[in-house]
TILOLUM-766569 format. One record per residue (C-alpha): residue number from 1; residue in three letters; x, y, z. Coordinates in pm, whole numbers, padded with zeros to 5 digits. Example, Ala and Ser with C-alpha at 12.3 -4.5 7.8 and 13.67 -1.06 7.14 Angstrom:
<atoms>
1, ALA, 01230, -00450, 00780
2, SER, 01367, -00106, 00714
</atoms>
This chain:
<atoms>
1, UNK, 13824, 07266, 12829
2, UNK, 14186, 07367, 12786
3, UNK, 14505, 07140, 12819
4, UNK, 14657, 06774, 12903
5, UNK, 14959, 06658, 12894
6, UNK, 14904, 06364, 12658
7, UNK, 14577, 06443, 12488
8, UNK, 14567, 06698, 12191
9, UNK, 14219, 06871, 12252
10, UNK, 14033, 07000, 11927
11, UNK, 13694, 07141, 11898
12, UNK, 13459, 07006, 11631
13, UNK, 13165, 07126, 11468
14, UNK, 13097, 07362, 11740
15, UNK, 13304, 07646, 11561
16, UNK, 13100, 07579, 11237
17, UNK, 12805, 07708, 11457
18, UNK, 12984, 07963, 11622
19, UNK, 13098, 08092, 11292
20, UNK, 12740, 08158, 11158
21, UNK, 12707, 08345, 11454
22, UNK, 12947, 08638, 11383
23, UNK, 12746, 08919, 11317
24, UNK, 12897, 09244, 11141
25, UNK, 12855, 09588, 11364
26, UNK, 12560, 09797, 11257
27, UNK, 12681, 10155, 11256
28, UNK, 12416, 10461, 11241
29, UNK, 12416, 10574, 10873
30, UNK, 12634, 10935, 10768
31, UNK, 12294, 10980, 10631
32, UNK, 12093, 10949, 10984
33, UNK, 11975, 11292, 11111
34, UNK, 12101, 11286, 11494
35, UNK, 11814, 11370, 11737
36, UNK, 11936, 11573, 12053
37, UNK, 11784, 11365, 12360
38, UNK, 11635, 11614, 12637
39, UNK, 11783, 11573, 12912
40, UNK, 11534, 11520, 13179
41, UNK, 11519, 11539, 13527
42, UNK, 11404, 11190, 13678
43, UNK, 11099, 11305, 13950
44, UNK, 11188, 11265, 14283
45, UNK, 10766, 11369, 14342
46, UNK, 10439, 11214, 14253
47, UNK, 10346, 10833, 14204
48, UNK, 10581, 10597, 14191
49, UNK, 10565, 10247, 14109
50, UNK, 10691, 09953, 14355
51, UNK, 10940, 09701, 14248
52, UNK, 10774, 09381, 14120
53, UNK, 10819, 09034, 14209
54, UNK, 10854, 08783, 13964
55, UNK, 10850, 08419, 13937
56, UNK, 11208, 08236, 13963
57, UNK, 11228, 08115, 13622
58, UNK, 11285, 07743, 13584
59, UNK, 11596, 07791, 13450
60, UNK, 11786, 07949, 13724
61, UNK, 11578, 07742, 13978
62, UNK, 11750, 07649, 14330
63, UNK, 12060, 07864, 14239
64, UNK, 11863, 08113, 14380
65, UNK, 11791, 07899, 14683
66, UNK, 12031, 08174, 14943
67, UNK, 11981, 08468, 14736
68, UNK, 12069, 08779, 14949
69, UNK, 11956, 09150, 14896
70, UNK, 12269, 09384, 14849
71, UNK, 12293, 09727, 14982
72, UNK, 12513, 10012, 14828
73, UNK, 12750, 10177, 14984
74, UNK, 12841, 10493, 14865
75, UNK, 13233, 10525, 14738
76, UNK, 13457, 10787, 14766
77, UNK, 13410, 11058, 14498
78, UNK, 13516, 11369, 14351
79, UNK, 13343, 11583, 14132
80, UNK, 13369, 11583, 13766
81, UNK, 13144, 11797, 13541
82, UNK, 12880, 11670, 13331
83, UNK, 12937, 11595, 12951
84, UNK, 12865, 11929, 12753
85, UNK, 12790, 11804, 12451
86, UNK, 12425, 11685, 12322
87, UNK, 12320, 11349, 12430
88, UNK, 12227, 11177, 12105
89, UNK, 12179, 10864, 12321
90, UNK, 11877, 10819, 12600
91, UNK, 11892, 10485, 12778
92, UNK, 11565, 10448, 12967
93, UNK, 11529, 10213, 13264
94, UNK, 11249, 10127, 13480
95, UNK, 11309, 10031, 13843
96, UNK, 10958, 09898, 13877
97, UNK, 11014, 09651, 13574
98, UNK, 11179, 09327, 13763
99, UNK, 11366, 09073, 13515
100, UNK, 11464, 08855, 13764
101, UNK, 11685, 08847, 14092
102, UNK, 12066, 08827, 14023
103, UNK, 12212, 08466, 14109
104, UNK, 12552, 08470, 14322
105, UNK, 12658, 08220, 14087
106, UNK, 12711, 08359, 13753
107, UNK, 13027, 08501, 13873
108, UNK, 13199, 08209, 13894
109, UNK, 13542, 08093, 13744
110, UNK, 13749, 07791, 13682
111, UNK, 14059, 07659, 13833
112, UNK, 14247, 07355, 13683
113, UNK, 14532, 07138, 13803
114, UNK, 14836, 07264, 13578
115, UNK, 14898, 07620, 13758
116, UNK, 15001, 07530, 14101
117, UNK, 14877, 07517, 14446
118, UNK, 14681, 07835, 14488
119, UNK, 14549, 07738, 14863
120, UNK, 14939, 07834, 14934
121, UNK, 14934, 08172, 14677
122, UNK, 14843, 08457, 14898
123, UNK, 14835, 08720, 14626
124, UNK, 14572, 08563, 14395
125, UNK, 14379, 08446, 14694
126, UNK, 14350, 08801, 14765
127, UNK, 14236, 08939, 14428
128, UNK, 13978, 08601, 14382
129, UNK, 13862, 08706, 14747
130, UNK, 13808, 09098, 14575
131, UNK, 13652, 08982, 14285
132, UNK, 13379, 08735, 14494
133, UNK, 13329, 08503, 14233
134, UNK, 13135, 08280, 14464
135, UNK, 13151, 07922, 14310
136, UNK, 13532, 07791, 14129
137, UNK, 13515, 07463, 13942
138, UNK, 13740, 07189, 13960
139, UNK, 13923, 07003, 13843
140, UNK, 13764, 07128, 13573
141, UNK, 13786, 07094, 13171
142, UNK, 13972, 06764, 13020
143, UNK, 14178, 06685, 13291
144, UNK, 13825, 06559, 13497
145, UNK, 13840, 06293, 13276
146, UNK, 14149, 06107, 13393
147, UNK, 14129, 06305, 13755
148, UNK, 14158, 06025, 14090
149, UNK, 14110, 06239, 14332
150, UNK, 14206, 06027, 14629
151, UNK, 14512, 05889, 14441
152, UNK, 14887, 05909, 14519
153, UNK, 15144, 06025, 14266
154, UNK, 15201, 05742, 14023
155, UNK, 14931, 05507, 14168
156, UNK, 14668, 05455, 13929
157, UNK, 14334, 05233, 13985
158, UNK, 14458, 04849, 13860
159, UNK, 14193, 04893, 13617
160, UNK, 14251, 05197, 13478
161, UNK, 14473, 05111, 13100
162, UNK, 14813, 05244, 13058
163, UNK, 14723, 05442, 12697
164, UNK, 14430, 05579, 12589
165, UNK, 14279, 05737, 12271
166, UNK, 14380, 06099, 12177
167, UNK, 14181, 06351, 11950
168, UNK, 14292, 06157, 11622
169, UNK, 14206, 05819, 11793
170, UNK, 14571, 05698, 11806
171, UNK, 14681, 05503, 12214
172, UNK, 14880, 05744, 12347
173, UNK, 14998, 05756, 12710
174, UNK, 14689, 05799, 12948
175, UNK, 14853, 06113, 13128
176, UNK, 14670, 06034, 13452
177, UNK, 14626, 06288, 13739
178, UNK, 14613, 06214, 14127
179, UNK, 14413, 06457, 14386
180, UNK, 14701, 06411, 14640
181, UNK, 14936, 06513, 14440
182, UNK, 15126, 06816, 14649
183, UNK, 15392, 06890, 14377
184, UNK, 15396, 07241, 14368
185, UNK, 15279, 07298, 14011
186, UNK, 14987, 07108, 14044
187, UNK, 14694, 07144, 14236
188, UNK, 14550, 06899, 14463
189, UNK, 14227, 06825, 14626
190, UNK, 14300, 06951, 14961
191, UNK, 14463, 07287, 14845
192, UNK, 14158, 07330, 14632
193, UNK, 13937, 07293, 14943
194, UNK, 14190, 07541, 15134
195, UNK, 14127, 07797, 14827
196, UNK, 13777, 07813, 14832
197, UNK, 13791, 07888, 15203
198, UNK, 14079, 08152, 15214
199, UNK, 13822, 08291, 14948
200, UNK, 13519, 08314, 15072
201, UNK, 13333, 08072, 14759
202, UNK, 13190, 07751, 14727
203, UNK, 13265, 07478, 14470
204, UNK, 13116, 07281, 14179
205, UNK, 13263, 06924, 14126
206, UNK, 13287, 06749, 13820
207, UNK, 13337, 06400, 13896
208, UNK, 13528, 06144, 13630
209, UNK, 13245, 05981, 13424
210, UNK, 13516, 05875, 13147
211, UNK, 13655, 05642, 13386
212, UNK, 13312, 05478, 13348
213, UNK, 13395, 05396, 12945
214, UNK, 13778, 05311, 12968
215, UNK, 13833, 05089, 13309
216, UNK, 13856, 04739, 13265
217, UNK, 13694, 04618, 13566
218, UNK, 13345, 04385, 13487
219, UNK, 13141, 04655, 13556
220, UNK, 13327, 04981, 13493
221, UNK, 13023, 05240, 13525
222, UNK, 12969, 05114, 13906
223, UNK, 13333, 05116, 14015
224, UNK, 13337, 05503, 13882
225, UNK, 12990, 05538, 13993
226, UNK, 13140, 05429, 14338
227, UNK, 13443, 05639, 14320
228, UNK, 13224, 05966, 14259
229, UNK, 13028, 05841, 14550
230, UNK, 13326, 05847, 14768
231, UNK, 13441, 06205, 14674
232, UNK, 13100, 06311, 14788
233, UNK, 13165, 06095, 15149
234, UNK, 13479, 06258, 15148
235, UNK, 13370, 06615, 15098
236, UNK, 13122, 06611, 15363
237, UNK, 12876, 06802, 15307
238, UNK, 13045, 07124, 15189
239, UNK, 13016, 07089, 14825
240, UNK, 12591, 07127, 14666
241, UNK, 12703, 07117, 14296
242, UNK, 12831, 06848, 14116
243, UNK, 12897, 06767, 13765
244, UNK, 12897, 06416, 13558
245, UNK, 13203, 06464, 13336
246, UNK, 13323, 06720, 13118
247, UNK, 13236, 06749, 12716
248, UNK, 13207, 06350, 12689
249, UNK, 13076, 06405, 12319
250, UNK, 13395, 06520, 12213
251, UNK, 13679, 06339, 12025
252, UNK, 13932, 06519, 12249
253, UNK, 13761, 06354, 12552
254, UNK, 13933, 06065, 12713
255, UNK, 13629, 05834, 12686
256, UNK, 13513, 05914, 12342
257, UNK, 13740, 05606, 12211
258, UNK, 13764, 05276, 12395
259, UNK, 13909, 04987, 12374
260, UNK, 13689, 04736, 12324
261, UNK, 13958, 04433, 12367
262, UNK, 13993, 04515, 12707
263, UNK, 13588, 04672, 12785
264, UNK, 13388, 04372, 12963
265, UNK, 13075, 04530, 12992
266, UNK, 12996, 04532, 12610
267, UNK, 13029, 04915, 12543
268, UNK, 13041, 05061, 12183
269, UNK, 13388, 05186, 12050
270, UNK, 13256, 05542, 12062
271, UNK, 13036, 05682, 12341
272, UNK, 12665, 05828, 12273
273, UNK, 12430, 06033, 12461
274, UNK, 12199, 05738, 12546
275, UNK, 12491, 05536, 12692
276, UNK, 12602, 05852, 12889
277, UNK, 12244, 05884, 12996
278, UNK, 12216, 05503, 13110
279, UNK, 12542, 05572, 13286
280, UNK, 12438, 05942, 13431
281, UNK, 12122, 05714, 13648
282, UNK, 12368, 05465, 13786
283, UNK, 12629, 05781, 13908
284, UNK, 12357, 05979, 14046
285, UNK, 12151, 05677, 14218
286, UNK, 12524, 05612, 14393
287, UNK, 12608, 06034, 14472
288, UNK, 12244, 06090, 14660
289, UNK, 12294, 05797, 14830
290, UNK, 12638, 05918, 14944
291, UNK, 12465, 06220, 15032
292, UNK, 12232, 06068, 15223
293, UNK, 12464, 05891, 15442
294, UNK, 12668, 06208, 15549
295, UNK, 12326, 06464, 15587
296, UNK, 12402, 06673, 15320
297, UNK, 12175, 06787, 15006
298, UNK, 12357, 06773, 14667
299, UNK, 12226, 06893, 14289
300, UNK, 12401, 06681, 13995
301, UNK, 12403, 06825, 13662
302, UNK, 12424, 06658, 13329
303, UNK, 12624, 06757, 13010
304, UNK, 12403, 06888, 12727
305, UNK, 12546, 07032, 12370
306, UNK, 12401, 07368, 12365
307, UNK, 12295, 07397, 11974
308, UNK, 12122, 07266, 11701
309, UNK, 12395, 07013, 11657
310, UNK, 12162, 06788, 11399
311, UNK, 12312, 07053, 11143
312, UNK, 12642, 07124, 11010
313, UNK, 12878, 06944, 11236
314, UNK, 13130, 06676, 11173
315, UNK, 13069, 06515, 11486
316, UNK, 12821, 06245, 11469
317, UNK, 12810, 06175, 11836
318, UNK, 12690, 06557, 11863
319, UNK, 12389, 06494, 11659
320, UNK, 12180, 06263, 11863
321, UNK, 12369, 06385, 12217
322, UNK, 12113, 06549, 12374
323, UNK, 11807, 06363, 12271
324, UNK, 11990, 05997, 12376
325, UNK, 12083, 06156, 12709
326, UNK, 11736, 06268, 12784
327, UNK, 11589, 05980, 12655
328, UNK, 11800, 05732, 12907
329, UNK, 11819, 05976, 13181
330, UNK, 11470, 06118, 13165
331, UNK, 11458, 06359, 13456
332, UNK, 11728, 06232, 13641
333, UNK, 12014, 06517, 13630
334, UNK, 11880, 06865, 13868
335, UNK, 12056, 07104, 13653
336, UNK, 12133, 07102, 13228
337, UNK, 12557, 07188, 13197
338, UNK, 12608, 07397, 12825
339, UNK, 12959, 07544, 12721
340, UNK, 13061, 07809, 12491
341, UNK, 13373, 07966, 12374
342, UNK, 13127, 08262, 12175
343, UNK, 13299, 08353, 11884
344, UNK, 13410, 08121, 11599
345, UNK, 13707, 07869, 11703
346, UNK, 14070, 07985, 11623
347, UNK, 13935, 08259, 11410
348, UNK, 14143, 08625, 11435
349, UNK, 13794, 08821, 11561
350, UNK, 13756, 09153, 11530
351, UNK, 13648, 09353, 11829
352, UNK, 13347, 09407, 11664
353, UNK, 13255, 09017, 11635
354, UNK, 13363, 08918, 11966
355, UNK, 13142, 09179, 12111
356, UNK, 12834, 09112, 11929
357, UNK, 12851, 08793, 12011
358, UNK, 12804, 08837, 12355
359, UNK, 12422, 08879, 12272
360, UNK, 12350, 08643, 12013
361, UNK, 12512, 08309, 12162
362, UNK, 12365, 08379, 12510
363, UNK, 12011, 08421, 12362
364, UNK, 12034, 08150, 12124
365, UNK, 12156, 07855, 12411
366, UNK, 11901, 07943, 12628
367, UNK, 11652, 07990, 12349
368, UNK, 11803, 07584, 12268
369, UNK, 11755, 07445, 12561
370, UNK, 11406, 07553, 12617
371, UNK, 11328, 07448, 12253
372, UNK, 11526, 07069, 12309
373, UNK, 11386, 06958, 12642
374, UNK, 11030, 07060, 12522
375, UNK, 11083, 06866, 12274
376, UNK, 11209, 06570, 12419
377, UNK, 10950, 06539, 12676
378, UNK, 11174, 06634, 12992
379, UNK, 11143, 06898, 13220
380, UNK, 11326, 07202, 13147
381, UNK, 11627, 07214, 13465
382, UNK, 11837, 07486, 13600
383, UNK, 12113, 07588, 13292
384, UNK, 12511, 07584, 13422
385, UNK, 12714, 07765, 13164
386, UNK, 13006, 07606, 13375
387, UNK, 13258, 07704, 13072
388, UNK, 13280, 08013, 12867
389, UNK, 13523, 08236, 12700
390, UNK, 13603, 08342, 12345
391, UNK, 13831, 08138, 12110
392, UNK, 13946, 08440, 11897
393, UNK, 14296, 08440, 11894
394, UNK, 14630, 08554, 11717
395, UNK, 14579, 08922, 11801
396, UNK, 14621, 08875, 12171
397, UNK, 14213, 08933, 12174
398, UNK, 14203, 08695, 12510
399, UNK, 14417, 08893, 12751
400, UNK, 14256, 09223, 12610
401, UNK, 14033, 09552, 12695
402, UNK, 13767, 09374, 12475
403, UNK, 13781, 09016, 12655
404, UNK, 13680, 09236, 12958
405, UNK, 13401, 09431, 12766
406, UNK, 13294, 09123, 12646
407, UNK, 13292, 08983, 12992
408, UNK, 13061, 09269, 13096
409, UNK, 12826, 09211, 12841
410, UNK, 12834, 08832, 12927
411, UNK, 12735, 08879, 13268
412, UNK, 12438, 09113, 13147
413, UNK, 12297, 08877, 12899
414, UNK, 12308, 08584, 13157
415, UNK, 12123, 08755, 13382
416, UNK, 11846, 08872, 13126
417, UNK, 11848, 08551, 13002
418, UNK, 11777, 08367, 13325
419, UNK, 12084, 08173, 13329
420, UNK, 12140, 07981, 13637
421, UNK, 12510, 07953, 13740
422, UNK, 12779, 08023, 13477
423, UNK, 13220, 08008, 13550
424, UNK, 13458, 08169, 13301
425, UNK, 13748, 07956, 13185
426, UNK, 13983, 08005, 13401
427, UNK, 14190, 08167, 13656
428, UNK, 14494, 08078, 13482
429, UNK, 14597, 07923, 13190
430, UNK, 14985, 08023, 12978
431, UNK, 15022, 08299, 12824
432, UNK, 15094, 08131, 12445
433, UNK, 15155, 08430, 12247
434, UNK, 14826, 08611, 12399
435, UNK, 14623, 08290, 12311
436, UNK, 14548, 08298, 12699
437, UNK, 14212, 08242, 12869
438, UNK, 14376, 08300, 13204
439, UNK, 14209, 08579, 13399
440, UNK, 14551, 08644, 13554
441, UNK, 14903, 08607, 13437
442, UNK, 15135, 08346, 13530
443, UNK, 15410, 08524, 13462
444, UNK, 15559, 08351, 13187
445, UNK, 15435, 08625, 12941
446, UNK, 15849, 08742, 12919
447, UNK, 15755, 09101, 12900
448, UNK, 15787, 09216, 13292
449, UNK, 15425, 09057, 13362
450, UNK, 15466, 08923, 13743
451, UNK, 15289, 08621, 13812
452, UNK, 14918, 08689, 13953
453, UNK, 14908, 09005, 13740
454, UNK, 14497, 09052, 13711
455, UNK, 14377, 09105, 13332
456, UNK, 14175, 09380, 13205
457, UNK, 13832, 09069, 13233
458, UNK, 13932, 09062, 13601
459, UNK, 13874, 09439, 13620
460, UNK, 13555, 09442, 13421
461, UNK, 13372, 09157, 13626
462, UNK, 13473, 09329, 13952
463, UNK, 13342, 09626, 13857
464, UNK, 13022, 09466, 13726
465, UNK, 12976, 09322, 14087
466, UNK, 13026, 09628, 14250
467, UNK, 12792, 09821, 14085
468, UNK, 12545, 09599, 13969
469, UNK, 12271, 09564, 14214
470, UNK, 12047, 09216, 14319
471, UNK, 11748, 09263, 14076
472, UNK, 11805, 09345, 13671
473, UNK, 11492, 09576, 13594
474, UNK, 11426, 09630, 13240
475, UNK, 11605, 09897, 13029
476, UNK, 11638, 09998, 12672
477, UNK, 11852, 10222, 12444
478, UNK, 11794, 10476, 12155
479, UNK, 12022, 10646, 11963
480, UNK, 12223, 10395, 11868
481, UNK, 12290, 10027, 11797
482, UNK, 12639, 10008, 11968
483, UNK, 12537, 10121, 12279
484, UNK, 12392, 09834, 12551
485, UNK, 12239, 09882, 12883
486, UNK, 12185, 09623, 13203
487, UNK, 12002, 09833, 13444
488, UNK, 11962, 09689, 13810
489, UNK, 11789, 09748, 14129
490, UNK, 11940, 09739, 14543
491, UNK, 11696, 09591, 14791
492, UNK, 11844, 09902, 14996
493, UNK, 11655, 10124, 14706
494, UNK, 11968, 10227, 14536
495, UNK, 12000, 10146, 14152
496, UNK, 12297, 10068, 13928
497, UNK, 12386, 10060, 13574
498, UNK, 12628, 09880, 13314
499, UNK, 12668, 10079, 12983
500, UNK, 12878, 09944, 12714
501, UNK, 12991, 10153, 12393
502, UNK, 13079, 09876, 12148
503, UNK, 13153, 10170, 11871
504, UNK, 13466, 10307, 11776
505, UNK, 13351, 10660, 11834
506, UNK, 13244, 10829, 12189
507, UNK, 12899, 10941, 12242
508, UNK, 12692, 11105, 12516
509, UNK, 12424, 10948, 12671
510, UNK, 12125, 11038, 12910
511, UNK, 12012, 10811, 13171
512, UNK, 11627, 10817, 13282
513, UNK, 11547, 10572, 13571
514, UNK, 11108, 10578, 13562
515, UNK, 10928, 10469, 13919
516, UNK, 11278, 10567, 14115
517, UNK, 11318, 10843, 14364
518, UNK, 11701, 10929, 14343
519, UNK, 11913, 11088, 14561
520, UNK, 12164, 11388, 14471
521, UNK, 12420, 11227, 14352
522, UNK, 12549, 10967, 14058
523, UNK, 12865, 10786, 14099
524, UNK, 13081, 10661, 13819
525, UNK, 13384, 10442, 13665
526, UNK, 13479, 10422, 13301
527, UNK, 13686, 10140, 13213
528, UNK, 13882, 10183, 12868
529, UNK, 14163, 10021, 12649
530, UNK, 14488, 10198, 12556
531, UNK, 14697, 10227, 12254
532, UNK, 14897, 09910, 12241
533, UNK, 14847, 09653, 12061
534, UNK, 14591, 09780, 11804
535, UNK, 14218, 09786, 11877
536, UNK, 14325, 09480, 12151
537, UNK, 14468, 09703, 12402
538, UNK, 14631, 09471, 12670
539, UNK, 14600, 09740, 12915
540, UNK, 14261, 09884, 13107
541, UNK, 14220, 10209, 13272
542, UNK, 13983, 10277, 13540
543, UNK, 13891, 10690, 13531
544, UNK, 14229, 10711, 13357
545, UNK, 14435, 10527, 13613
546, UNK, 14593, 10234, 13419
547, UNK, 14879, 09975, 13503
548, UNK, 15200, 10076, 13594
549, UNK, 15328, 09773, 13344
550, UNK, 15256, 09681, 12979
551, UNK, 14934, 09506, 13079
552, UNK, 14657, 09477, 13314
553, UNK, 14494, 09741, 13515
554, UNK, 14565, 09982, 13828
555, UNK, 14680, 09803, 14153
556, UNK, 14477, 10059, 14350
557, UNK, 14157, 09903, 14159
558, UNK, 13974, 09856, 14535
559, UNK, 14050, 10226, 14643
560, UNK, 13982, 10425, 14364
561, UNK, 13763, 10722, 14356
562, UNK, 13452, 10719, 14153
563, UNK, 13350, 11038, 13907
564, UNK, 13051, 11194, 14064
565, UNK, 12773, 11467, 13976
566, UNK, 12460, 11575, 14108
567, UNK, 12128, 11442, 13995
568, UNK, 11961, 11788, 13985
569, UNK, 11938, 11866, 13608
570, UNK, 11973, 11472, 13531
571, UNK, 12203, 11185, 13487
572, UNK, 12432, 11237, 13151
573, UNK, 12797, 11059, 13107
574, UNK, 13023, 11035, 12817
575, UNK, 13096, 10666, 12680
576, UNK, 13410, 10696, 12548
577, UNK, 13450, 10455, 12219
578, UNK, 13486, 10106, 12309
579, UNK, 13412, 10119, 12696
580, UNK, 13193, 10048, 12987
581, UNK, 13032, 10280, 13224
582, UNK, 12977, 10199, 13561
583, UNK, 12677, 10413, 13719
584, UNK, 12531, 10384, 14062
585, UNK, 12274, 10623, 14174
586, UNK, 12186, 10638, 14546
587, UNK, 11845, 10656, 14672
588, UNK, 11625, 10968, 14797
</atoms>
């Protein structure tokens, strides 16, 4: 999304969505009478329920093609009593009640070419090996679009124009970049390969379909067709996901604008969804075949806008996007790529708007795409959220405590929502005043921040992984509106479960898993913000260990003990006011 050196990037129209979206906090009335919750032994006796299988849903699809069964591990522990206060909040699971299984692949992140070569950075390739995102993007956002991956420094394709159009449609200087670049702020193709390896993930390419719209060759969609087929010959099999270009409906999108002087192929000034289409059959038709001739399987995906865009947006090429596309390409693409940045663009969000958000975008998208490809007489695909983030800024809300809660929830309403793959933006970005999506610093913040510094998100999605179990079983809460649960089951038998306080004031809550046979004990991390920096704490502490510097977490996050208790006399924690609870119980 983010960032070129040439090309001003601005979002349009999608903000006047996302803006509708922002839904105020509903808070339990003074007036409410609070209803003490028994606290209630789960059974570990009598008839219990097996698991369920269920149907992969369409839209997750093949991403659950190697899914794996996870077994817990207990951690280390020590003993912490049990909450003595009433637990006005129950949050009822049932382990019998399957979801869906948990793809790998909504873990995933997004690296970028301006923030060095990170196949040679041994101390983010060890926190991106902790935090197993599984699948890293690249090149990824805007810089895809004028991305030659086999290309020296300096030596553009003869074809390729010297300016191109920025965000305001003025020629500016095209700003390409070259995959063999080795410069050491850049990153190029083979350091990118060397990074997913040292980290144990796989990739997701997104090839440059804008080179299809401004090269002046005779027939510009084949040569870029071609050139996406030769990425695929190079990469040899070890890449299954790829991706036709990045946000082509956008003005800030070299593409949008062309030149038609110089075009010889008779394209329109500004690109549409049926032209991308047209173009998405001719890139594909030359990828498989690329495939074919080196063995290996690949999965392209094609660029979808993920809302209603026929109303309120400024954009016209939004409007008719999805239904040109579809119309052209038909059933061509495997998978359906959506973005979102969640809240509304370069608003100041509250805490309370960014979080809620969390539930209402991820619904409505999927509910979209459903809706859209029904509509236009396609199969529904596998859904790629292969962007996402919020765009709140100018109270540091990016690098914050609630970026991370709101990660947490993110991950939980993918998974209920039968998202297939999804990667954050990104794993580094600049700092900009706090306007940073980076998951970890670069070290340009000026405040003692080293370079590779995690931030509080990278906390809260390993923490998600390493409680969070294969399966999401269903789960509910009452007591409250500001309380969320994502409940989960271990093919070893163990269960674990994500509880997020969005509220500004701590509660107590009792946890009743139905159809599970537990074992004595319940493990447990709390992550919370501190007192800097308003209700956007830069800071995250993990059972009360926090960073030994003005942001980020513990450096001990791996080691740390979890809070424990027994089962007997049932499973009760405190969720401390704006936080996430980490539970795992063990099996009988």
């Amino acid at each position: 999304m983010k960032t070129s050196l040439n090309h001003t990037y601005k979002v349009i129209g999608v903000c006047l969505l996302l803006g509708s979206l922002a839904i105020a906090s509903c808070k339990k009335s003074r007036n409410e009478p609070i209803q003490e919750t028994p606290v209630i032994t789960p059974p570990n006796t009598g008839t219990i329920i097996p698991p369920k299988e269920v149907t992969t849903a369409t839209t997750v699809g093949f991403f659950l093609d190697n899914w794996e069964g996870k077994t817990f591990v207990a951690p280390s522990f020590v003993d912490a009593a049990k909450p003595t206060g009433a637990a006005a909040i129950t949050i009822s699971a049932d382990y019998s009640e399957t979801v869906g299984k948990v793809s790998k692949y909504l873990f995933g992140n997004n690296s970028n070419p301006y923030i060095g070569q990170l196949g040679n950075e041994a101390t983010l390739i060890n926190h991106v090996k902790n935090l197993s995102p599984n699948i890293i993007r690249f090149p990824g956002g805007n810089i895809s679009s004028v991305f030659f991956f086999n290309a020296n420094t300096g030596q553009k394709p003869d074809d390729a124009p010297a300016t191109l159009y920025n965000t305001s449609g003025a020629p500016v200087n095209a700003g390409y970049w070259y995959g063999k670049n080795t410069a050491s702020w850049t990153f190029s193709v083979d350091s990118y390969y060397s990074f997913l390896q040292q980290t144990n993930s796989t990739g997701i390419i997104t090839v440059n379909y804008s080179y299809a719209r401004y090269g002046t060759s005779a027939h510009p969609d084949q040569v870029a067709a071609h050139l996406a087929a030769d990425w695929v010959r190079f990469d040899k099999g070890k890449t299954k996901y790829w991706e036709i270009g990045n946000e082509d409906a956008g003005p800030w999108q070299a593409g949008y604008k062309i030149n038609t002087a110089t075009n010889k192929d008779g394209q329109p000034e500004i690109i549409n969804g049926a032209l991308y289409g047209k173009h998405f059959k001719v890139f594909a038709d030359s990828m498989r075949k690329a495939a074919a001739e080196i063995g290996a399987t690949i999965k392209i995906g094609g660029q979808l806008i993920q809302y209603d865009a026929s109303v309120g947006n400024s954009n016209v090429v939004d409007k008719a996007w999805n239904s040109g596309f579809l119309s052209a390409a038909g059933n061509t693409a495997d998978f359906y790529i959506v973005h979102t940045y969640y809240t509304p663009y370069a608003q100041n969000s509250s805490a309370t708007v960014i979080l809620n958000t969390a539930v209402t975008e991820s619904k409505m998208i999927m509910d979209y795409m459903k809706k859209n490809t029904q509509e236009n007489g396609v199969a529904l695909k596998p859904i790629a959220m292969t962007e996402w983030n919020i765009f709140a800024e100018g109270s540091k809300q990016q690098v914050s405590h609630i970026a991370g809660m709101h990660a947490s929830m993110v991950l939980g309403e993918l998974i209920k929502n039968n998202y297939g793959m999804a990667s954050r933006w990104d794993l580094a970005n600049g700092y900009a005043g706090g306007n940073d999506h980076g998951m970890f610093s670069l070290g340009d913040e000026g405040n003692g921040t080293t370079k590779w510094t995690p931030r509080p998100a990278f906390y809260h999605m390993y923490y998600f992984q390493k409680i969070f179990g294969d399966r999401m079983v269903s789960s509910n809460v009452s007591g409250s509106t500001d309380v969320v649960s994502y409940a989960s089951g271990y093919a070893s038998g163990a269960a674990g479960i994500v509880v997020v306080n969005k509220g500004t004031v701590s509660q107590v809550a009792a946890i009743n898993i139905a159809n599970f046979a537990p074992g004595a004990r319940y493990y447990y991390y709390t992550l919370t913000g501190g007192d800097d920096n308003g209700e956007f704490s830069q800071k995250v502490f993990i059972n009360d260990n926090g960073p030994t510097g003005v942001s980020g977490g513990p450096a001990n996050y791996q080691t740390l003990t979890a809070k424990s208790a027994l089962v007997d006399g049932g499973i009760k924690v405190s969720l401390p006011a704006r936080s996430v609870v980490f539970i795992a119980v063990g099996k009988k």
